[in-house]
N, C-alpha and C positions, 0 to 999 in steps of 0.2 A: 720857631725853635727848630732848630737840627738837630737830630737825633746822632748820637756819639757812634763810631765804628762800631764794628762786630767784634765783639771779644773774643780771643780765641777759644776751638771749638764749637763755635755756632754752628747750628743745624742748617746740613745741607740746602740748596736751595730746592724751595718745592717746585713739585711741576704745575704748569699753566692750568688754571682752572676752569672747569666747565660753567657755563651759563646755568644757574638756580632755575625751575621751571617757573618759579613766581617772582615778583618781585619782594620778598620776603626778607631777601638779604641781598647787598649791593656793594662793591668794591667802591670805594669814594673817588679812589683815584689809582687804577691798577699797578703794581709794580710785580711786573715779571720776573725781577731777582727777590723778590722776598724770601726771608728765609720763615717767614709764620704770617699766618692771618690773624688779624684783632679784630672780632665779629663783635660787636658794640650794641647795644640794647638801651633806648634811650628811656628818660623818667616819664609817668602821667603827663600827656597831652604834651609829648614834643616829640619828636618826629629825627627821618635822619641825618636833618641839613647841623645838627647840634656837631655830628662828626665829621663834616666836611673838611676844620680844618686840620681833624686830627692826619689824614692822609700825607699831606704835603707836608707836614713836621716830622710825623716817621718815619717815611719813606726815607731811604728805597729798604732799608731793613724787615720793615713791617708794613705789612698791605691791611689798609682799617676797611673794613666792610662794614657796614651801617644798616641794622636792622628797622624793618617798617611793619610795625602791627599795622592789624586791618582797620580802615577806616580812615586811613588819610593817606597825604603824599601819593604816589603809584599804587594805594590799594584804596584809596577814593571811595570807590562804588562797592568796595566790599562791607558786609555788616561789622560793626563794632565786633570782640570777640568777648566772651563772658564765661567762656569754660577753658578753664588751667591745662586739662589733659588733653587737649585740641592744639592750643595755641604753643606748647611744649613740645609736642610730635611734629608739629610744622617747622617750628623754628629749629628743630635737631634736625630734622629731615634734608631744610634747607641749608644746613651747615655743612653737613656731608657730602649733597649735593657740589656744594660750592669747590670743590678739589682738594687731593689728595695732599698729605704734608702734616705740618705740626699746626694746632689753630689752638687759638688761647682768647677768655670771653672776657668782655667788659659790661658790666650795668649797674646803672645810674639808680637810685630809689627804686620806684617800681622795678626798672630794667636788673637790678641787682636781682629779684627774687627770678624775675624770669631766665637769667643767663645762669644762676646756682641750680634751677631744674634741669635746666638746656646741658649743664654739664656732666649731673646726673644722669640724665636718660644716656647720652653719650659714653659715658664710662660703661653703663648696664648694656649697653652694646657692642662693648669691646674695643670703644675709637675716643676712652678720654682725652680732654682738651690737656695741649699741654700748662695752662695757668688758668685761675678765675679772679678777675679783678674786680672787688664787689664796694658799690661807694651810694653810701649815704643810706644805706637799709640797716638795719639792726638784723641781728643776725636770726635765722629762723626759729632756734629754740628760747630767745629771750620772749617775753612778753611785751607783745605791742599793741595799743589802744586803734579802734578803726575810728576814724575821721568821719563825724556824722553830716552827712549830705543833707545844704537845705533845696530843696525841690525849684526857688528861683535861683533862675540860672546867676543871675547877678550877684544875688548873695552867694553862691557857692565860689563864685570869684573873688568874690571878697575875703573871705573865708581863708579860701588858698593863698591869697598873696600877705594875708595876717599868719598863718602859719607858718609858710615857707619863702616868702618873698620871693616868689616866682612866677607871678601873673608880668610880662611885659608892659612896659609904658604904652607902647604902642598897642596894645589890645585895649588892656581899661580906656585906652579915648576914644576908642575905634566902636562902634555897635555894631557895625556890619562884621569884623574881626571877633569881638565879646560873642556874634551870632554863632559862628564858626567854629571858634576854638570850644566854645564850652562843651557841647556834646563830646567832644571830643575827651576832655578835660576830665567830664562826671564818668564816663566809661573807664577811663583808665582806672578813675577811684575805686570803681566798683568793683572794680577787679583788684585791685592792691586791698580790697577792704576784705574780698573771697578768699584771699589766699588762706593755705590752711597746711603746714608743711606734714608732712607722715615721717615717720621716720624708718630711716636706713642705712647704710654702711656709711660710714663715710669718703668723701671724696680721695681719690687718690693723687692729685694732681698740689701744688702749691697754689695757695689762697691769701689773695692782698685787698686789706679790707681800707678803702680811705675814706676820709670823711673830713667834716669842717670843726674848727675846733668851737664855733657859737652855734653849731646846729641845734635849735630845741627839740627836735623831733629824734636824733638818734646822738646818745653820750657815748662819751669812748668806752663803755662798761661795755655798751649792746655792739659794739662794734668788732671790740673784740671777744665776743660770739661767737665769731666763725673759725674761729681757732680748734670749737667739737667740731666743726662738719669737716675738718681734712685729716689725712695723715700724710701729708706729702709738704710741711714746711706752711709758715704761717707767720705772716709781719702785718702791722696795722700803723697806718701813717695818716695825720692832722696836716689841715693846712689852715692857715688866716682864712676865717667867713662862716657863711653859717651854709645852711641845705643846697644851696647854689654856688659853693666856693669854688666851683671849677670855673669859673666866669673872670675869676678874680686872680685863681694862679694857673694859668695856663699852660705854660711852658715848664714850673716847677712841677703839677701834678703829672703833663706828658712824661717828664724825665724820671719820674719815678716809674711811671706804667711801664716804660720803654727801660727800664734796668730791672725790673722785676719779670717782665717776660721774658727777657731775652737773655735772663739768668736763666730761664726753663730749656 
């Protein structure tokens, strides 16, 4: 997909950005006329190759940076993370780091709760994003059930691709892949099962909430949620699919992301 010109009044182009000291956050695919960064935060046990192709579709308007918790991809040998207030301060830390300009967050399930904190601490710093694009989470102050974790790793696979249909073909055939990805997989949960939101001001920035219109796990009630956490403008958009619908409309949900931000 190609991303539509600039509508007039788009923000200046920003300046070229410095190297992040970790690999915590990562340009997919640099565009040095960007006029905003899309720092992207991906779901439980995926990683940042999910926004790979976001880059080359929005470009050259929007430069997609792809965040990597610890524990896989380029942070491999680092431990799992299991503490909110850690993993929060890193990834704001690395967003700042990333260069000067307008930056706007995107996250997927889990990534939704982490890029809503990450914009949080950001604002309480004085450098709010300029949008938060939050997809497939239910909104912080709705009630959400935690997903009880069976202790075999197989069955917690199974689990998850019964819930959310998103264990890959090629992992369930794979045992050496089942081996890999699961650790992976039960950490993230355990971490989406800790979360625990506090409350505080609301966001200042504009907040777009999407989701799939078959998702069992989040209804467009919880969706449209997040409508309390902003005062800065608030739209909630469905697509065809359930928890994974981004798989399915690709270039419909870029063209919303990419008219929603570049409204900001």
């Amino acid at each position: 997909m190609m991303a539509p010109t600039s509508p007039p009044g788009a923000l200046a182009t920003r300046q070229a950005p410095a190297a992040p000291r970790t690999a915590a956050i990562r340009a997919t695919v640099p565009q040095p006329g960007a006029t905003l960064r899309l720092v992207c935060f991906p779901h439980s046990g995926g990683g940042p190759a999910m926004f790979h192709r976001w880059g080359p579709a929005l470009a050259p308007d929007v430069e997609v940076w792809a965040a990597t918790l610890p524990g896989r991809a380029a942070r491999t040998r680092e431990p799992f993370v299991s503490d909110w207030t850690s993993l929060v301060r890193d990834m704001a830390a690395a967003v700042l780091e990333g260069g000067e300009g307008p930056v706007a967050l995107f996250g997927h399930s889990l990534g939704a709760a982490v890029a809503f904190e990450v914009a949080r601490t950001l604002t309480r710093a004085g450098a709010p994003p300029a949008h938060l694009v939050v997809s497939a989470r239910s909104a912080p102050l709705t009630r959400r059930a935690s997903l009880e974790l069976p202790r075999d790793d197989d069955e917690l696979l199974g689990l998850v691709d019964r819930v959310y249909q998103g264990v890959p073909e090629a992992v369930r055939s794979s045992p050496e892949l089942r081996a890999h990805f699961a650790p992976i997989l039960r950490a993230d949960l355990e971490l989406s099962n800790s979360y625990a939101y506090r409350p505080g001001p609301p966001l200042t920035c504009p907040v777009t909430a999407l989701g799939g219109a078959d998702d069992r796990t989040v209804t467009p009630a919880q969706l449209q949620g997040w409508a309390d956490h902003t005062r800065g403008g608030f739209e909630s958009h469905l697509f065809p699919g359930g928890h994974f619908y981004l798989e399915q409309n690709g270039p419909s949900v870029l063209d919303t992301v990419w008219r929603r931000v570049a409204r900001s």
